[in-house]
C-alpha atoms as one frame of an Amber mdcrd trajectory, in Angstrom:
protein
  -9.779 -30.982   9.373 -10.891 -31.480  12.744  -8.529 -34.336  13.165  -5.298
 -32.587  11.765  -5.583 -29.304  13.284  -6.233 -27.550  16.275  -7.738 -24.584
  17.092 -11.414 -23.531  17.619 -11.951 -21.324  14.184 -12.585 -23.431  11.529
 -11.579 -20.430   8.795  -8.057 -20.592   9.708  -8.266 -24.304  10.479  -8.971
 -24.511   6.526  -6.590 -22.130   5.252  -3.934 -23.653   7.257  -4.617 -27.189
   5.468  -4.366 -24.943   2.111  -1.164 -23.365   2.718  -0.042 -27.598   3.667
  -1.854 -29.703   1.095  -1.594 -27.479  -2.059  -5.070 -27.792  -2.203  -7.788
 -25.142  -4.045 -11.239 -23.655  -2.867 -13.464 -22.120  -5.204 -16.373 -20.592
  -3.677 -20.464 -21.572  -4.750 -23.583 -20.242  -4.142 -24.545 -16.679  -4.283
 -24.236 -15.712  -0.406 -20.386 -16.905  -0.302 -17.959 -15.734   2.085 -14.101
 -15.171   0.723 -11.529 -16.028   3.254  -9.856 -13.455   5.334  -6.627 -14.785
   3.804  -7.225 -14.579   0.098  -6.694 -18.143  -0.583  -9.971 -18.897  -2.383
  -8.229 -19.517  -6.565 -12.309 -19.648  -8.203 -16.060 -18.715  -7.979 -19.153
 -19.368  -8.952 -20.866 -17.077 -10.965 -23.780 -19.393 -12.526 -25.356 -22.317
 -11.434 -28.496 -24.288 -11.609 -30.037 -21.404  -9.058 -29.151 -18.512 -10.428
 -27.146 -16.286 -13.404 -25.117 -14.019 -11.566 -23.905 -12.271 -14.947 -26.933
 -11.288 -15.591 -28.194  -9.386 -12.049 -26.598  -5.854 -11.669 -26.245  -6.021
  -7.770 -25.025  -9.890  -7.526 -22.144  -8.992 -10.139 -21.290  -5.812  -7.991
 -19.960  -8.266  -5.721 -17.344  -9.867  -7.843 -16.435  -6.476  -9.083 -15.445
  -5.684  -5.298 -14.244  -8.904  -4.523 -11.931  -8.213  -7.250 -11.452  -4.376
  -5.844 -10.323  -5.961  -3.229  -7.082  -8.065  -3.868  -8.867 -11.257  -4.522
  -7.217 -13.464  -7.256 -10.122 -15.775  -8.499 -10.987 -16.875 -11.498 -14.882
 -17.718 -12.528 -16.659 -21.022 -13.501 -19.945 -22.031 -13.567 -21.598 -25.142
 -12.024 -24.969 -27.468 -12.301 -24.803 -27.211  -9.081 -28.272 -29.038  -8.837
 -28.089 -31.919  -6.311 -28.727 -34.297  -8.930 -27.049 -37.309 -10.698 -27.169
 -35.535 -14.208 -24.245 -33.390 -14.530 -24.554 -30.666 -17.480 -27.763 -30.020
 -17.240 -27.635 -27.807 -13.914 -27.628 -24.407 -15.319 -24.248 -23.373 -16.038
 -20.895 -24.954 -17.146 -17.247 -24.058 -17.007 -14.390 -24.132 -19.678 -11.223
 -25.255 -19.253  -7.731 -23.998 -20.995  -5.821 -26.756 -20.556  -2.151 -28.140
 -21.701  -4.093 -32.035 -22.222  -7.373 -33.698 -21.168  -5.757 -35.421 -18.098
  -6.500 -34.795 -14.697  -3.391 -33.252 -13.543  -3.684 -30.503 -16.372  -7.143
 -29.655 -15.570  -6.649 -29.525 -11.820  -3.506 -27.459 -12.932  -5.869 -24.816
 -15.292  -8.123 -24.672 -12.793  -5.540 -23.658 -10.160  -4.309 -20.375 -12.552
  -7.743 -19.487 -13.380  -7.269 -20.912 -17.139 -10.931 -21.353 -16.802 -14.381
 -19.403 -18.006 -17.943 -19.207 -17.028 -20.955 -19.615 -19.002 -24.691 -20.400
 -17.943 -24.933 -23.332 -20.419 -24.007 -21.985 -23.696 -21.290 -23.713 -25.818
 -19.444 -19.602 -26.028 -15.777 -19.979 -26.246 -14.281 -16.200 -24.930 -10.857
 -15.657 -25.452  -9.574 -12.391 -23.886  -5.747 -11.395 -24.512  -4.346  -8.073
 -22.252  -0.528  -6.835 -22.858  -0.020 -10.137 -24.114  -1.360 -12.286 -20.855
  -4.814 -14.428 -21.357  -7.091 -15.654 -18.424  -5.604 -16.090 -15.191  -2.206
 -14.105 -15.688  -0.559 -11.089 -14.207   1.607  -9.485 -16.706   3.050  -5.562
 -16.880   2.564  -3.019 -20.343   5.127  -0.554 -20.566   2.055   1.938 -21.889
  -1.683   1.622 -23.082  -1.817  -1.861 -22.949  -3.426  -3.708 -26.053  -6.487
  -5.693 -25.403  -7.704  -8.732 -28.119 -10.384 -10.294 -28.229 -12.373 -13.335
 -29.488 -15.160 -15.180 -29.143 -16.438 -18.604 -31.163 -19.833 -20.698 -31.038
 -22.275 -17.561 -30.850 -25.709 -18.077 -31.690 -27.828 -15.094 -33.160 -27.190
 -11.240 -32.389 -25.001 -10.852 -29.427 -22.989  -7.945 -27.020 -19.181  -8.590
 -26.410 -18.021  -6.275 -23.497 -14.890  -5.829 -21.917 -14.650  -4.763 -18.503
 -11.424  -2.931 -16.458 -11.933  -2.759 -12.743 -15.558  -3.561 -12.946 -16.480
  -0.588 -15.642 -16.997  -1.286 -19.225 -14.512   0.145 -21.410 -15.611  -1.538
 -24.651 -18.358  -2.961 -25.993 -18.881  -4.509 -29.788 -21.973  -6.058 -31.565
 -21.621  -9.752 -32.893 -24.155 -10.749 -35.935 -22.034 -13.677 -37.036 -21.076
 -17.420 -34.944 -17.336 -15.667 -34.932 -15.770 -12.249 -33.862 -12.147 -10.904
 -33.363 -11.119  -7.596 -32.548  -8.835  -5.697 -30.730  -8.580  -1.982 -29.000
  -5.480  -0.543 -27.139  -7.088   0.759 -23.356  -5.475   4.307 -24.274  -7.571
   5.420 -20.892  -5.612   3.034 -18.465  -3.690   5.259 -15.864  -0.481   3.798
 -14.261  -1.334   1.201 -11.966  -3.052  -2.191 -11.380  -5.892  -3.094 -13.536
  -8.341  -6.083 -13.813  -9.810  -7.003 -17.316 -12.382  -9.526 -17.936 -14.663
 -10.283 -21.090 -18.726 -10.754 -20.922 -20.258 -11.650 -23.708 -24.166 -12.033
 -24.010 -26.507 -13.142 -26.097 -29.767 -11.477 -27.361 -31.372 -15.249 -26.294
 -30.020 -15.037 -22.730 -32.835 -15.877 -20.400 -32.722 -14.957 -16.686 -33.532
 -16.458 -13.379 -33.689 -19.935 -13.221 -37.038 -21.324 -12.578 -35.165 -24.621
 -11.086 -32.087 -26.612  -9.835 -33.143 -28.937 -12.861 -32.861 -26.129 -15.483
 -31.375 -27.085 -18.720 -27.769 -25.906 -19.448 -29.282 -23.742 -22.498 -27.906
 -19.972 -21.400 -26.361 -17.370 -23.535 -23.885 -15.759 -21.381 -19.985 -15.860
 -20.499 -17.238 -14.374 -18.502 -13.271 -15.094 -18.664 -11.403 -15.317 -16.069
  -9.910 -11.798 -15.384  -6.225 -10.372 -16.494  -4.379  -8.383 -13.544  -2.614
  -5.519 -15.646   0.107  -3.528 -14.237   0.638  -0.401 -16.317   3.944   1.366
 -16.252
């Protein structure tokens, strides 16, 4: 960056080489900084340091992040410094149209993506018809689906609108489906997401080396528009 563009502030030196390259940023670590310009397309939400799904005030701040205008999707990283990869903490799953490169790059770049601190959970969150990363309108109270695969024991499935919980359900069994129609939603812009947790979800880390053995998992959100 320093050779291609000019200019002391290296914020707008970066988003600059965005707006050119086509590239993505997806913020890590839990004291990130969103640019100004809204061009950041994922975070991190768990890593080999911490579960942010689990801690009330570190999710706060992807509920306003969201409040805010930001697009982003979630993943999850090992994050750990080390030459093992998947057993840092946290992984990230990937809707994709083929295992190539291009087509994860391209998943990644709509937020086709979720979060979970280790756990094999597959969450599968349908609004008005749009699933994880989309922006669609409902002509009324839009319909919200859900399911979720690979659970392990008891577990919560929660979906959130504009960082409140509208509805929660109870899992006893590896497989759930269900869906509920937001009759609540007032006219206007909405963002849904799904957590789903497990009664075996364990909290803080103790270390960068932590296996990737969690019980928790967020989608990407939906933006809503409600007519």
């Amino acid at each position: 960056l320093r050779n291609t563009e000019a200019g002391p502030d290296p914020v707008a030196r970066l988003s600059r080489f965005i707006t050119k390259s086509g590239a993505s940023v997806h913020i890590h670590h839990e004291r990130f900084t969103p640019l100004a310009d809204r061009l950041d397309t994922n975070v991190e939400i768990c890593s080999g340091w911490d579960n942010h799904m689990l801690t009330d005030e570190r999710r706060e701040r992807y509920h306003t992040l969201l409040a805010a205008g930001y697009r982003v999707g979630f993943v999850g990283g090992s994050d750990n410094h080390r030459r093992n990869p998947g057993v840092g903490g946290a992984l990230t799953g990937i809707i994709a149209e083929s295992l190539t490169r291009t087509a994860v790059v391209e998943a990644l770049n709509r937020h086709r993506c979720f979060a979970t601190d280790g756990s094999r959970i597959v969450p599968w969150l349908t609004v008005a018809g749009g699933t994880m990363g989309d922006s669609v309108e409902s002509s009324g109270p839009p319909l919200v689906e859900c399911h979720v695969s690979s659970l392990k024991g008891p577990a919560t499935i929660s979906v959130y609108r504009d960082g409140v919980v509208v509805v929660a359900r109870a899992a006893d069994s590896s497989d759930i489906r269900f869906e509920w129609r937001d009759e609540s939603a007032k006219a206007g812009l909405h963002v849904y997401y799904l957590e789903v947790v497990e009664a075996c979800s364990p909290g803080r880390y103790p270390s960068n080396l932590a296996p990737a053995l969690g019980g928790s998992a967020w989608t990407s959100p939906v933006w809503v528009v409600v007519r």
